[in-house]
Each structure stands twice: as C-alpha cells, then as structure tokens.
N, C-alpha and C positions, 0 to 999 in steps of 0.2 A: 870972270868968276874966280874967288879966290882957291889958291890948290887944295885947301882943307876941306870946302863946301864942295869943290867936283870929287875929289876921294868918297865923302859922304854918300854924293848921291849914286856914281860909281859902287859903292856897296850897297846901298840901297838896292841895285838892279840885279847883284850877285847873291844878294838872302833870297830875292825874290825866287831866282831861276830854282837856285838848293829846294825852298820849299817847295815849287810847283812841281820838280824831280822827285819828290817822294809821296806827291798824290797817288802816282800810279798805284803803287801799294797801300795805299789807306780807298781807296775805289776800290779795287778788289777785293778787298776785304768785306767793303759793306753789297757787291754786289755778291760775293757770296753768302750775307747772313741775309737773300731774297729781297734784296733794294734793287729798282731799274733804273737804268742810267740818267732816266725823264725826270725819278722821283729826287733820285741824288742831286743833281742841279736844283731843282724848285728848291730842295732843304740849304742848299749851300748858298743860294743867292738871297734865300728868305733870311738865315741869323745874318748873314753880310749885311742888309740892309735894314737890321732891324739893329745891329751894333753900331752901325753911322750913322742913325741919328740924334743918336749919343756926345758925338761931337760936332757933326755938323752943322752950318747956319742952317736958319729954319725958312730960307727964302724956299721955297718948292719949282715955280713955273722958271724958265728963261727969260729971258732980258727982249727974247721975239719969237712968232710963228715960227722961221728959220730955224733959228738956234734952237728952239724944241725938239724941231725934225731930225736936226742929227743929234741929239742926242736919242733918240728913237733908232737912228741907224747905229747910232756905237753900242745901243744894247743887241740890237741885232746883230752886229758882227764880232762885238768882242763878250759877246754870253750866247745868245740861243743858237744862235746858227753853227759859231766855233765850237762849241759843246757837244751840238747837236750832230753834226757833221761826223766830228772824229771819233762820239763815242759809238756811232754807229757802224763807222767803219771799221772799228774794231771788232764786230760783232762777225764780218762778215769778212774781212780779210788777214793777214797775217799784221803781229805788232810791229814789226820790224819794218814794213811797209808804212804802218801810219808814221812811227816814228821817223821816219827819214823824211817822206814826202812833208810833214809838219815842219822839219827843223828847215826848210829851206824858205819859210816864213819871212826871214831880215832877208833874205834876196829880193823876194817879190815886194818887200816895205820900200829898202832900193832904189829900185826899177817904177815904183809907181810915183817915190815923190821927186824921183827923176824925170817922170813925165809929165807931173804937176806941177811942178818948180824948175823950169829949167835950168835957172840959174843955178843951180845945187848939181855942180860937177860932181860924176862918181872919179873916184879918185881910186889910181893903180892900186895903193896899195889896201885902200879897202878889197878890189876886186878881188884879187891874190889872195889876201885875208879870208876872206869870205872862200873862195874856192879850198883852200888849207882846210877850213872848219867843217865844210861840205864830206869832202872823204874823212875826216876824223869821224863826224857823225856817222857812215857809212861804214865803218870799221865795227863800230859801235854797237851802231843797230844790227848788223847783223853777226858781231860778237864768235867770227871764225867760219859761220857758217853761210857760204857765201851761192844758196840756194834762193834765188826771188822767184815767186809764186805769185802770180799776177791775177789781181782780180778787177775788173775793171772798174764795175760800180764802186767799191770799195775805195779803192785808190781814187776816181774822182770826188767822192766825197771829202779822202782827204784833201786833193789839192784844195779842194774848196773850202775847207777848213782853213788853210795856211791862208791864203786869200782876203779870209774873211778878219783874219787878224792882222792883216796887213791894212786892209783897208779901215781897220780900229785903229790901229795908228795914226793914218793919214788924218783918220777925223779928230782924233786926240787933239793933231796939231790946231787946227781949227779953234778949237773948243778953249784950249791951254792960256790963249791972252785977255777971253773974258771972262773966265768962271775959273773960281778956288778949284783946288785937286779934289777936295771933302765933299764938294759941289757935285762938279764932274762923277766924280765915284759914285756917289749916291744912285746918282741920276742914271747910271748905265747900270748898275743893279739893279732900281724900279724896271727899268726899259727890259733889262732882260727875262725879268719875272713872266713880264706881263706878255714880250712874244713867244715865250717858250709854254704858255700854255697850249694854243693851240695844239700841238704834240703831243699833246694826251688825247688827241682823238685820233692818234695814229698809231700811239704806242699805249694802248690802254694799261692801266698797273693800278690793283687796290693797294689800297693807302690800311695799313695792317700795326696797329697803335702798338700792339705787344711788341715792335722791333723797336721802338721809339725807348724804352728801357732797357733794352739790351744796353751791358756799359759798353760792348765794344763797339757799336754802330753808335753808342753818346760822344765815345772818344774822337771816330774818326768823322764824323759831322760835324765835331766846335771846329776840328782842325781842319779842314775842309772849309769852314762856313766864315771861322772867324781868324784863321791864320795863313789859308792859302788864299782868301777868298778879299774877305775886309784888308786883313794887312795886309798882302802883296799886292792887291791893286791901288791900293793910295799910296804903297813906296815906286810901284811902277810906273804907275800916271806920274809920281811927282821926278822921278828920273826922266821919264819922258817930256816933260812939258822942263826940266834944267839941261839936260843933255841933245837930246834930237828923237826923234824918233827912228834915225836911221841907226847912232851908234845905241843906242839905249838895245834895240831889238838885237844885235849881234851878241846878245849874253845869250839868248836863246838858244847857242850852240851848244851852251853847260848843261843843260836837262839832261841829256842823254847819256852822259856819264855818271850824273848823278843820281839816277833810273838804275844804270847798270849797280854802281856799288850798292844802293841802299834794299836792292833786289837780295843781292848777294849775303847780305846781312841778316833779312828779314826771312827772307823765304827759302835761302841759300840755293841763288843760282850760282853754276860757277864761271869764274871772270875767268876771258884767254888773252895771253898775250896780245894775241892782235885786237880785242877791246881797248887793255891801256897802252897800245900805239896807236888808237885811234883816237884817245881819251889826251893822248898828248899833241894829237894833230889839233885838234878842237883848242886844246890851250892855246898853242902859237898863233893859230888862228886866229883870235881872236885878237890874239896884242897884237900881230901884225897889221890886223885892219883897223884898230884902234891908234898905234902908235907909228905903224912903218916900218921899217927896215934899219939896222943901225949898219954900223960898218963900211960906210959908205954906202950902201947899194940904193939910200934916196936919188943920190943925181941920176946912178946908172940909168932908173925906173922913171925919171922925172916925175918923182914924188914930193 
C-alpha cells in the first residue's frame, strides 16, 4: 500500500474516533429535550440508512444464506446490542465506568483475532502500546477522581458492549473481501434497525412528533444520523477492511480525550492535569503500538 493511501486511511479512522467523542454531548442533549436512548438509535440508524442508499449499489441480498447471516450478526453487534448495552449501562452505572471498560474494545479485537488466526502473532510492542493507552484512558476517565463505584449489572453490560464490537470487527474481516464498504455499511444499518426493534418492548417510549421540530434535536439527529452514523461508519469499515481490524481499533483510545475536551467546551467541565497526563499516555500509546519503539529499544524488546 502506498504511504499516501495508508495516511489517508489512517485519518480516515482519526475523524472517525473525533466524531464518535463528541456524540457524548450531542446524546445528552437530545436525551434531555425527552428522547430514549431506544428512540435515539432507531432515528440515527434510520437517516444512516436512508442516506446510503444514495450512493450505494442497489444489489440488496448477499452473494449466500451464510453471508446474510453475518451480516445479521455485524448489525447485531456493531448496532443494537453495542448501543444497547452501553446506553443502558449508562443509565445505571457511573460514566467513567462505561467509559473505560468500553475503551478496552482493541484488546479484546486482539485477543479474539488472535484466537481466530493464529498465525497473526501479537507483537510486544502492540502489547506495551495497548497497555500505555489503557492507563491513559484510565487517567481520563476518571479525570483526578480516583473513586470506582461498582455496579455489577452495569459494568457487565458494558464489558458486553466492548465485546460486542470486538466481535464486529472480527466479522467485518469476514465480510471486507466480498462485499464493497457502501455494501457492507448499508447492510449493517438495515440488520441493526431491524434487531433493535425488539427493545421497545422492553423499553417502552412514545414517539412525540413535536420534538421532531425542535431545531436542536434536528441538529443533533443529522449529526448523529448522518455524520457519526453514515460517515464514520463507511470511513471506519473502509479503514478497517485497508488497515486491519486489529491496528484500525487501537484509535479507539482517542474517544476519551476527545469526550473530555469537547465536554469542557460545551458544557464546561473542568480538565485536570492528570486528564492531559492521561490524554498523553493515550497518544504514545498508540504510536507505540502502531509503530514501536525508536531508539534502539526494537531489538531490546524483539520487536
């Protein structure tokens, strides 16, 4: 791959993570002007899917029985479930809690296509990278205040969450050598529409048209619907399907800094120190398990 087109796609996966960091604050918002987290998803997956078919071919079924199937499980795991999961546990545990047990997501990607691909050594200085970006997040999330408040359900929800986008990646890979990205995207939009219905018969929510003209729930739905939702998942699948889905997931460590400042902005939370020391562990972190160690210290590591 030429070094122009990996930069590309390498930014491609770095707007993504910026944009998905400042959902936080555009979700809050709409769940404060009386939207539930069930209705929020169906709106944001419904313009996402109603925007790509605008560009997308207009083939609909897969190529087999098989390949349908998991495209039925990548909507389930990287839309209803992941959604479902985390916004629940939000509901019921501390944020700082979902936020960390979520960002440890590119470990369990990892470890799982390390158990699915043998041949796909993890490599020292991914580990080491990965661990750096671990307590960076951890700095982060809990932003000085180093009190964890444990709630059980909660917290398994989230692991199950990280999981469940772990195991979207895995399928991703699957998927990436016989179907377009526009394809794929579509397809795991439909797939997530249709099993995150169910959930409304768990989380019941009237659907109340006078919010539907509110401009600030119109604002934060396109951007939701059609910029965290349609664009970042066809920059991420296509970063994923040129890059890996192992190094592609390690930007995932940026959300949480990017959460933190754009908090601070909006809502004016205030940033501590020990956030941008953790905000800079999360950077090295990342170069380090993308690039290594300079200075000698590859042979040290047998890197």
């Amino acid at each position: 791959m030429g070094t122009i087109k990996k930069y590309r796609y390498h930014s491609f996966a770095i707007l993504t993570v910026i944009i998905w960091g400042v959902t936080f604050v555009s979700t809050k918002a709409l769940i404060g002007h009386g939207l539930s987290p069930v209705e929020i998803l169906i709106y944001r997956f419904a313009l996402a899917y109603t925007g790509i078919w605008f560009v997308c071919p207009r083939q609909f079924f897969a190529k087999s029985k098989k390949d349908e199937l998991l495209f039925v499980a990548s909507g389930l795991c990287g839309g209803s479930l992941y959604f479902i999961f985390e916004n629940t546990a939000l509901q019921i545990t501390l944020a700082s809690n979902v936020s960390l047990i979520i960002s440890t997501s590119p470990i369990f990607t990892a470890f799982l296509s390390y158990l699915l691909y043998k041949k796909e050594k993890l490599k020292t200085h991914f580990i080491v990278g990965s661990f750096m970006a671990l307590i960076g997040v951890a700095l982060v999330v809990f932003n000085g205040s180093f009190i964890l408040r444990i709630n059980p359900l909660g917290d398994i929800l989230t692991v199950l969450a990280a999981l469940s986008w772990a195991f979207y990646g895995i399928i991703l890979r699957r998927l990436n050598g016989r179907y377009s990205t526009l394809f794929i995207t579509r397809k795991v939009f439909f797939y997530g529409i249709v099993t995150m219905l169910p959930f409304f018969s768990f989380s019941p929510s009237s659907f109340n048209p006078s919010l539907l003209v509110n401009p600030t729930v119109i604002a934060n739905l396109l951007f939701l619907g059609l910029a965290a939702s349609l664009l970042c998942f066809i920059m991420w699948n296509t970063a994923v399907k040129e890059l890996g889905v192992v190094q592609t997931s390690n930007y995932l460590y940026f959300i949480p800094p990017v959460t933190l400042f754009t908090s601070a902005i909006v809502i004016d939370e205030h940033i501590t120190i020990v956030a941008l020391i953790g905000s800079v562990f999360i950077l090295f972190g990342v170069y380090a398990a993308e690039k290594g160690f300079k200075f000698g210290l590859r042979k040290h590591l047998d890197i």
